[in-house]
C-alpha positions as CSV (number, residue, x, y, z in Angstrom):
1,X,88.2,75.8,154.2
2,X,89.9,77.1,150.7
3,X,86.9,77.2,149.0
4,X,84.4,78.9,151.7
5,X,87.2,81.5,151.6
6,X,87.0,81.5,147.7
7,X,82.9,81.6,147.8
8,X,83.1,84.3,150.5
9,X,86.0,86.5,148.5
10,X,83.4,86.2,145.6
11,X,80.5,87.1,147.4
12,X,82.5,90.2,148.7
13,X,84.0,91.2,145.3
14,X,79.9,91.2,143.4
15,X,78.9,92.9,146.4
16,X,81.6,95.3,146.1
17,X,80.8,95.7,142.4
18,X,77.5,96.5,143.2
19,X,78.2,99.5,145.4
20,X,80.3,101.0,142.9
21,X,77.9,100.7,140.1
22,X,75.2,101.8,142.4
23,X,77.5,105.0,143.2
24,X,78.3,105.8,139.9
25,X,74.2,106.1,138.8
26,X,74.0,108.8,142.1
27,X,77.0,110.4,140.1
28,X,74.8,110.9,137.1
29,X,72.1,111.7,138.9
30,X,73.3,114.0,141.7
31,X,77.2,114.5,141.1
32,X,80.1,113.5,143.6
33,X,79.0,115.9,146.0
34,X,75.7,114.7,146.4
35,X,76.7,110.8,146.9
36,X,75.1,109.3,150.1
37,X,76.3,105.9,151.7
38,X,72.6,105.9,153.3
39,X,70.9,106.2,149.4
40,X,73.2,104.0,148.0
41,X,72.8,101.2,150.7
42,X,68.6,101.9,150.5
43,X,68.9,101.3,146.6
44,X,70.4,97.6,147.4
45,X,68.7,96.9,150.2
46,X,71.1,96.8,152.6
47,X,71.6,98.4,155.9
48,X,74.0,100.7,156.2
49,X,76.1,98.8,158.9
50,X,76.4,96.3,156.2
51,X,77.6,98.6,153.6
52,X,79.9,100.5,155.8
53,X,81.9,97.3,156.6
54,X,83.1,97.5,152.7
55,X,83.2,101.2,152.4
56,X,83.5,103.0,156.1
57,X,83.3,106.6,154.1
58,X,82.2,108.4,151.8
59,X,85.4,109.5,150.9
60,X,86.8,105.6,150.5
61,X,83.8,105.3,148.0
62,X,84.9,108.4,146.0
63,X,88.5,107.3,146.5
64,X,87.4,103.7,145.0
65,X,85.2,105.3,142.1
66,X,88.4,107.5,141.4
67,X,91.1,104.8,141.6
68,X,88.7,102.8,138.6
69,X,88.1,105.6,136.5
70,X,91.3,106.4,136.1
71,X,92.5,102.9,135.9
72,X,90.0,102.6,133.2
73,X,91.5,105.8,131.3
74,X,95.1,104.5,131.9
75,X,93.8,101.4,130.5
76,X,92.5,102.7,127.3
77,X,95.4,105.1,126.6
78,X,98.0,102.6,126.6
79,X,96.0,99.9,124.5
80,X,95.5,102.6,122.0
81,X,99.2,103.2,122.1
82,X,100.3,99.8,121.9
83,X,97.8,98.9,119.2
84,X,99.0,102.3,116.5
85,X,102.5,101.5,117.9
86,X,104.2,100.7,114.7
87,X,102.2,103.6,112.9
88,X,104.6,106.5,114.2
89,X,104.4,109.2,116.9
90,X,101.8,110.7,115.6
91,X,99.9,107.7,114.9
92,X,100.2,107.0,118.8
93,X,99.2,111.1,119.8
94,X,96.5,110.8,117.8
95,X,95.3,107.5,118.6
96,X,95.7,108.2,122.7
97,X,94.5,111.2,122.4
98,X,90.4,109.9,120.6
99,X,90.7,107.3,123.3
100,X,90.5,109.7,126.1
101,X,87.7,111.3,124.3
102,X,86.3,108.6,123.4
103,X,86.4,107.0,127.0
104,X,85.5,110.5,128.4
105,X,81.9,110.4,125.9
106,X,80.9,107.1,127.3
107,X,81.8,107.6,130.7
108,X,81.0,112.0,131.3
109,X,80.3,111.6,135.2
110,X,83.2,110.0,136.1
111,X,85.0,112.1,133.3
112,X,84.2,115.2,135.6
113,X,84.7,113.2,139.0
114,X,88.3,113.2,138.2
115,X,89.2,116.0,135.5
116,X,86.3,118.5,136.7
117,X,86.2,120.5,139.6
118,X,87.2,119.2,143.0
119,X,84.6,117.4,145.4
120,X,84.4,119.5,148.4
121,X,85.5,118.1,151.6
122,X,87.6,115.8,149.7
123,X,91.1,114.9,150.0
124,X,92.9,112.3,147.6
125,X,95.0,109.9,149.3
126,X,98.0,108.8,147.9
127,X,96.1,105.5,146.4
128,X,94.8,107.8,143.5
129,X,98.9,108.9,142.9
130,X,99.7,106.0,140.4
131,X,96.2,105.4,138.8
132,X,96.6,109.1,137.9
133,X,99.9,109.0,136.5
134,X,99.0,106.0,133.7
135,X,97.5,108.0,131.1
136,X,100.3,111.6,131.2
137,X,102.9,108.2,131.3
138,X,101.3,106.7,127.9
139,X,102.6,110.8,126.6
140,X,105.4,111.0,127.9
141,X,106.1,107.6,126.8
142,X,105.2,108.4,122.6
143,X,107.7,112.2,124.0
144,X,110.3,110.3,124.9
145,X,110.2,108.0,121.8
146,X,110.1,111.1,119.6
147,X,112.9,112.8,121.4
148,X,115.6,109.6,120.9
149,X,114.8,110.2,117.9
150,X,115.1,113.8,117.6
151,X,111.9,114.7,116.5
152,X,110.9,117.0,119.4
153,X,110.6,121.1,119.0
154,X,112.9,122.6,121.6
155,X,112.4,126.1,119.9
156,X,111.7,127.7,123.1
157,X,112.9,130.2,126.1
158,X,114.7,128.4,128.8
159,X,111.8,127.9,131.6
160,X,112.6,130.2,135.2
161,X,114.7,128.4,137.7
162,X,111.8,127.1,139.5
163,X,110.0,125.3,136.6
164,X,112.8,124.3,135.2
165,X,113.1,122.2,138.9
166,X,109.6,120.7,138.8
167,X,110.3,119.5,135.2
168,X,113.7,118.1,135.8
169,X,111.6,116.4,138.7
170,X,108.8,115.2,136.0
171,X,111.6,113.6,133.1
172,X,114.0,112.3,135.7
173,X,111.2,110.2,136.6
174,X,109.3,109.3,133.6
175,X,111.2,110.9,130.6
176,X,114.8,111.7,131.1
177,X,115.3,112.2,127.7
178,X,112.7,115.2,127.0
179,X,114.1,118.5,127.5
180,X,112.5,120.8,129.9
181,X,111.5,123.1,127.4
182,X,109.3,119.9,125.8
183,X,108.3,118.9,128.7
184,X,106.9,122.0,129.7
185,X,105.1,122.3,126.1
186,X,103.7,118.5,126.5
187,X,102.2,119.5,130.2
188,X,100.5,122.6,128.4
189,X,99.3,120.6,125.6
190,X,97.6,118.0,128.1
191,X,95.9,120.6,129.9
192,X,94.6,121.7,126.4
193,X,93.4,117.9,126.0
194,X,91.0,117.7,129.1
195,X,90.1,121.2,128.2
196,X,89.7,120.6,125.2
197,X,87.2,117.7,126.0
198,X,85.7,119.0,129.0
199,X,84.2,122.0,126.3
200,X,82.6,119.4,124.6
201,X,81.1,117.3,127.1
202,X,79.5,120.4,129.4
203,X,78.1,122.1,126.4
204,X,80.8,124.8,125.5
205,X,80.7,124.1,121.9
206,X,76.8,124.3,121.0
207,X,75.9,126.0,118.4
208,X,78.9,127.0,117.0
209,X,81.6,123.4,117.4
210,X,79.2,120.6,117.8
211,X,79.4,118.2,116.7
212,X,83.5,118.3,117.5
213,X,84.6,115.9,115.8
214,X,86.5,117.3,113.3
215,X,87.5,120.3,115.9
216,X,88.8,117.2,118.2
217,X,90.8,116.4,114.9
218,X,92.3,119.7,113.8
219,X,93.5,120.5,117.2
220,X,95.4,117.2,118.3
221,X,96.9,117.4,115.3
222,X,98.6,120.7,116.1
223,X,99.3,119.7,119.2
224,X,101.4,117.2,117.4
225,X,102.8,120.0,115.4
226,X,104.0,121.8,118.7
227,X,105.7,118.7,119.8
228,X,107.4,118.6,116.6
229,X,106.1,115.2,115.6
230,X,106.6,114.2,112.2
231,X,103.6,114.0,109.8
């Protein structure tokens, strides 16, 4: 009985595998709003009452293919932090900071399915919450590292009252001690990030920053230098 249950929970997990994969190349080809349970269940030659008993929506397809991207970004943040981890803070900015980039190059369609504009009709359900949260946690991690040891730039005005709420909110949580003021410069500076990358990917910098490379370079490093990290 064990083992049919084993074969079975195999069969289901390749199978589930295969839908994903499946929906990712109608990403590329057609973006999220144009995925179709019906042309992803014709490309694998199933029916589409069979693939509806693993994914009973298009929206818990897009939910699954958001959760895994990313996953798959948190995933390569915090190796990259881990691995430059006795390098310095700005060892570990830089070194998170190329492997979003670098994640973001191989993987542009999913890239945009979570950092681009939002798929209409769609709602995230809480499940995306803490896959979303791994990579800004890998930063806040190195800014609360630099701030015990008082490396941070708190040169700034006092944010308004209600700012200064939703970032209390944001270091009580994951970085209690980073100052609002940092906190508030680290959120802007992440913002820059994706920016920053999503100019690249869509084409924003031909002909006068591509190849970006040493753009990509130049500009996490001043990040760094906003955040006060030490050289």
């Amino acid at each position: 009985m064990n083992a049919s249950r084993t074969a079975r929970e195999r069969a289901r997990a390749e199978l589930t595998r295969e839908i994903k994969e499946e929906a990712r190349r109608q990403l590329a080809a057609s973006g999220a709003q144009g995925l179709s349970l019906r042309a992803v269940s014709r490309a694998l030659g199933m029916v589409s009452s069979a693939l509806y008993r693993y994914f009973p929506s298009r929206d818990e397809l897009l939910t699954a293919l958001i959760v895994d991207a990313y996953d798959a970004v948190g995933e390569r943040a915090e190796k990259a932090d881990r691995q430059a981890a006795e390098d310095g803070p700005r060892a570990r900015w830089r070194a998170v900071c190329g492997a979003l980039r670098d994640w973001a190059v191989e993987h542009p369609h999913e890239y945009a399915l979570i950092y681009g504009s939002p798929v209409p009709g769609y709602a995230a359900p809480e499940d995306t919450i803490a896959p979303a949260t791994r990579f800004p946690f890998v930063l806040m991690g190195i800014a609360q590292d630099a701030a015990r040891a008082g490396h941070l730039d708190v040169r700034a005005p006092e944010p308004a009252p209600g700012l200064a709420g939703q970032l209390r909110t944001i270091t009580e949580a994951a970085a209690p001690d980073v100052p609002p003021v940092a906190m508030a410069r680290l959120a802007a500076l992440w913002s820059q990030l994706t920016g920053l990358i999503s100019f690249e990917l869509f084409g924003q910098f031909a002909n006068t920053l591509d190849p970006a490379d040493d753009f990509f370079a130049y500009t996490v490093d001043r990040m760094a230098d906003d955040l006060g990290l030490p050289a």
